[in-house]
SETORSE-135530 format. One record per residue (C-alpha): x, y, z; residue in one letter. Coordinates in steps of 0.02 Angstrom, whole numbers, plus 32768, in hexadecimal, padded with zeros to 4 digits. Last residue first. Example, Ala and Ser with C-alpha at 12.3 -4.5 7.8 and 13.67 -1.06 7.14 Angstrom:
% SETORSE-135530
82AC7FCB8165S 82677F1F8186A 
***
This chain:
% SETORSE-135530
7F2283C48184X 7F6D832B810DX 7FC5827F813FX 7FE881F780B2X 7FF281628062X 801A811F7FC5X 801280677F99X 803880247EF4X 80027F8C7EACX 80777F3E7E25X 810D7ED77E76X 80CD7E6D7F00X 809B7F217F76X 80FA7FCD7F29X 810E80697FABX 80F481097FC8X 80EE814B8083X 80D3820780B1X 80BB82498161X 815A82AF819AX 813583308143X 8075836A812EX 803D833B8086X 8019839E7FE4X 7FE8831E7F50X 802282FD7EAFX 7FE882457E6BX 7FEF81D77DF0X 7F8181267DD2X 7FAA80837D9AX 7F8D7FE77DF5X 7F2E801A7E9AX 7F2E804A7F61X 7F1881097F80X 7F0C81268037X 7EE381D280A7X 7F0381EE8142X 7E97826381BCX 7EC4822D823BX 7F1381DE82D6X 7FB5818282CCX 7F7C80DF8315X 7EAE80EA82F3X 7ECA8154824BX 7F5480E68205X 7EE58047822DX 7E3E808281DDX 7E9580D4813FX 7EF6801F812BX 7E397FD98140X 7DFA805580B6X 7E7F80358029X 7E6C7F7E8037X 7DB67F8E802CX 7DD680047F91X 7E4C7F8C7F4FX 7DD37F057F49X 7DF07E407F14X 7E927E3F7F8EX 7E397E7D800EX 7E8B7E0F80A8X 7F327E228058X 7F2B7EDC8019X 7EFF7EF780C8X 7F837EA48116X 80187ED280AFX 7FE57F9580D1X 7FD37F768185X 80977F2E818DX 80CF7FB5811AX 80768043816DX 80BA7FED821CX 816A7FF381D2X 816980A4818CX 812280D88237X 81B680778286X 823580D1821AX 81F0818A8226X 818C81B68190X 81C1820F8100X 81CA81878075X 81DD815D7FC6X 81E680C97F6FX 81CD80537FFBX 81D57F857FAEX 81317F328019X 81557E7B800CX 80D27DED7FA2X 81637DD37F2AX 81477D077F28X 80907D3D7F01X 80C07D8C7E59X 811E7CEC7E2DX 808C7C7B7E38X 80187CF87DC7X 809D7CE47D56X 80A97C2D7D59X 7FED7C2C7D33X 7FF37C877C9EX 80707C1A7C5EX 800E7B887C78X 7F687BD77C23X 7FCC7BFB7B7DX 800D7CA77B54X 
***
């Protein structure tokens, strides 16, 4: 792959820079302040998924009160045990996923 073709990939990613919800428990405008906070972070830490990761943690915890927990990343699986009601999964410009969610 030559260096200009390369670079019009990385130009389309960032013309798909929306949150896509895979899967989803919350109530709608929960779901669309996750999505919203989740945008922002991976924005302003775009070099750092963990920093991402932490500030979305930071903001669900202040406006939904804690303890959530955030996974932010390219590949990764995951079974977890949630309370209902407080699950969001969702896909940011294509290839990072998000999942959060709300555990006792």
């Amino acid at each position: 792959m030559t260096e200009v073709e390369k670079q019009g990939e990385v130009d389309l990613r960032k013309n798909f820079n929306y949150g896509l919800v895979v899967e989803s428990d919350l109530n709608e405008e929960t779901q669309a302040e996750c999505l919203e906070s989740a945008q922002t972070a991976i924005e302003k830490h775009s070099n750092s998924n963990e920093e991402a990761a932490k500030m979305l943690k930071g903001i669900m915890d202040k406006k939904f009160g804690g303890p959530w927990n955030v996974v932010i990343g390219e590949a990764f699986g995951f079974e977890i045990t949630h309370q209902m009601s407080n699950l969001c999964y969702l896909f940011f410009g294509g290839n990072m996923a998000v999942l959060v969610w709300k555990c006792n």
